[in-house]
C-alpha positions as CSV (number, residue, x, y, z in Angstrom):
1,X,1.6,14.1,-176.8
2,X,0.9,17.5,-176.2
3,X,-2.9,19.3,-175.7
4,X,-4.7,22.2,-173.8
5,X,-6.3,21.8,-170.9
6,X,-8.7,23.9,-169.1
7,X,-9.4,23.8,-165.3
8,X,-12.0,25.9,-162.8
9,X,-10.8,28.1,-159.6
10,X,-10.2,25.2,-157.2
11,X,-9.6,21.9,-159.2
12,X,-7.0,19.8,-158.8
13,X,-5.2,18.9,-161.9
14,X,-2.7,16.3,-160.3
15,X,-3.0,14.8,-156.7
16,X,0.1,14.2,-154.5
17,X,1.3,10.3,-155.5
18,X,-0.1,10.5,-159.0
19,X,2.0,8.9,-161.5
20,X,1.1,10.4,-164.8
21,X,4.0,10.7,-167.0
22,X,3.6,14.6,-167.9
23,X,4.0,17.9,-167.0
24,X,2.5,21.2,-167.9
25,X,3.4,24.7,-169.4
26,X,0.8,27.6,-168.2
27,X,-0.7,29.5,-170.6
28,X,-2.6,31.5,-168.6
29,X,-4.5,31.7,-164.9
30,X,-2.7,30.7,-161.9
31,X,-1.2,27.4,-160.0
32,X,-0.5,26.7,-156.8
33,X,1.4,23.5,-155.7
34,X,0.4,21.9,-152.0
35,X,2.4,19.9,-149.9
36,X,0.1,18.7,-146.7
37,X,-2.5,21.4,-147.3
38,X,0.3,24.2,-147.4
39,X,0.8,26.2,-150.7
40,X,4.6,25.7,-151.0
41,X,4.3,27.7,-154.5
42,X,2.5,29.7,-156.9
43,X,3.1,30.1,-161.0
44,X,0.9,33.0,-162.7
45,X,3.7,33.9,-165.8
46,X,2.6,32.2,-168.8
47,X,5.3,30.0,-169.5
48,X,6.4,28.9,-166.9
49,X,6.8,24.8,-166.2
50,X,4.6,22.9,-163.7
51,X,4.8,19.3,-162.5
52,X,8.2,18.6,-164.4
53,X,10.0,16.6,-161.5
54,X,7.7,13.5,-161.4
55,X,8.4,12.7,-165.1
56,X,12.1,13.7,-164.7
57,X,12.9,11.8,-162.1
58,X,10.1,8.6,-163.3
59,X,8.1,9.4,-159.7
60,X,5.0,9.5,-158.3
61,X,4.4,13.5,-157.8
62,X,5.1,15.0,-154.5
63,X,2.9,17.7,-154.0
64,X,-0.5,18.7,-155.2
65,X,-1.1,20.8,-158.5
66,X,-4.2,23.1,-158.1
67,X,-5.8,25.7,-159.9
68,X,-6.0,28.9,-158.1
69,X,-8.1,30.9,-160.9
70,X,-9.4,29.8,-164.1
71,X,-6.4,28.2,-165.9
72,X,-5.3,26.8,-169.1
73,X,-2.2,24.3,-169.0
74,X,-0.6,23.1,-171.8
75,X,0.1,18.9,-170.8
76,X,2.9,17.2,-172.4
77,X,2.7,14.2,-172.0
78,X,5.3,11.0,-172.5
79,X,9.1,9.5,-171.7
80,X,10.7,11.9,-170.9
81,X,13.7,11.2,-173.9
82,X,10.5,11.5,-176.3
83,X,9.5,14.6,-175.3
84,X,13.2,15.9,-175.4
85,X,13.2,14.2,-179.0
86,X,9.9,15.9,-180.5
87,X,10.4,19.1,-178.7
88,X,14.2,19.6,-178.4
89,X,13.6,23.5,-176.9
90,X,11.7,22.2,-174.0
91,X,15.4,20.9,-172.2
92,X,16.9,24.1,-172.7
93,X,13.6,25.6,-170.8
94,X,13.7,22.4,-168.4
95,X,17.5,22.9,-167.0
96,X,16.9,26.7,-166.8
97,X,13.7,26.3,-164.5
98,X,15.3,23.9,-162.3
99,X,18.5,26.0,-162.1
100,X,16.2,29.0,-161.1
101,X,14.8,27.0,-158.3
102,X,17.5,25.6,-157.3
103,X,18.9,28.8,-157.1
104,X,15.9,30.1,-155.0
105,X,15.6,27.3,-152.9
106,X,19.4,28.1,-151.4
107,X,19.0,31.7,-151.1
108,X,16.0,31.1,-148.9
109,X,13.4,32.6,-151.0
């Protein structure tokens, strides 16, 4: 359910409509996400949560994941009420990085 992936400067590690049921904690490099060819964000914290909106909301993804350095992800992957199950921390994390976002998102920044 859960493993470490590596990716190269440059490789995209989910494509916009991709319907993979996971998402991805960085442990270390940098990730951009691309809407229409336009970086609309960047992660470099280890940490923090990529990609968690398609499997929350049971969607195809919206915007491309890419690797912007050389990165290592951890993927979870699953239902989403199975991942809650067998990692019960991770909705705690999951509501605070949407509430951050959110919070960003209306302040314009």
């Amino acid at each position: 359910m859960s493993s470490i992936k590596n990716f190269k400067n440059g490789e995209v590690i989910a494509p916009e409509g991709d319907k993979t049921k996971c998402f991805y904690v960085l442990v270390n490099g940098k990730i951009g996400i691309f809407k229409n060819k336009k970086m609309i964000a960047e992660f470099s914290k280890p940490g923090e949560i990529i990609g968690e909106m398609s499997l929350i909301l049971g969607k195809p993804r919206t915007a491309e994941i890419r690797a912007l350095a050389d990165s290592s992800l951890l993927q979870i992957s699953g239902e989403l009420d199975d991942i809650i199950k067998m990692y019960p921390d991770i909705s705690k994390k999951l509501i605070k990085t949407l509430a951050e976002r959110l919070v960003k998102s209306t302040e314009g920044k």
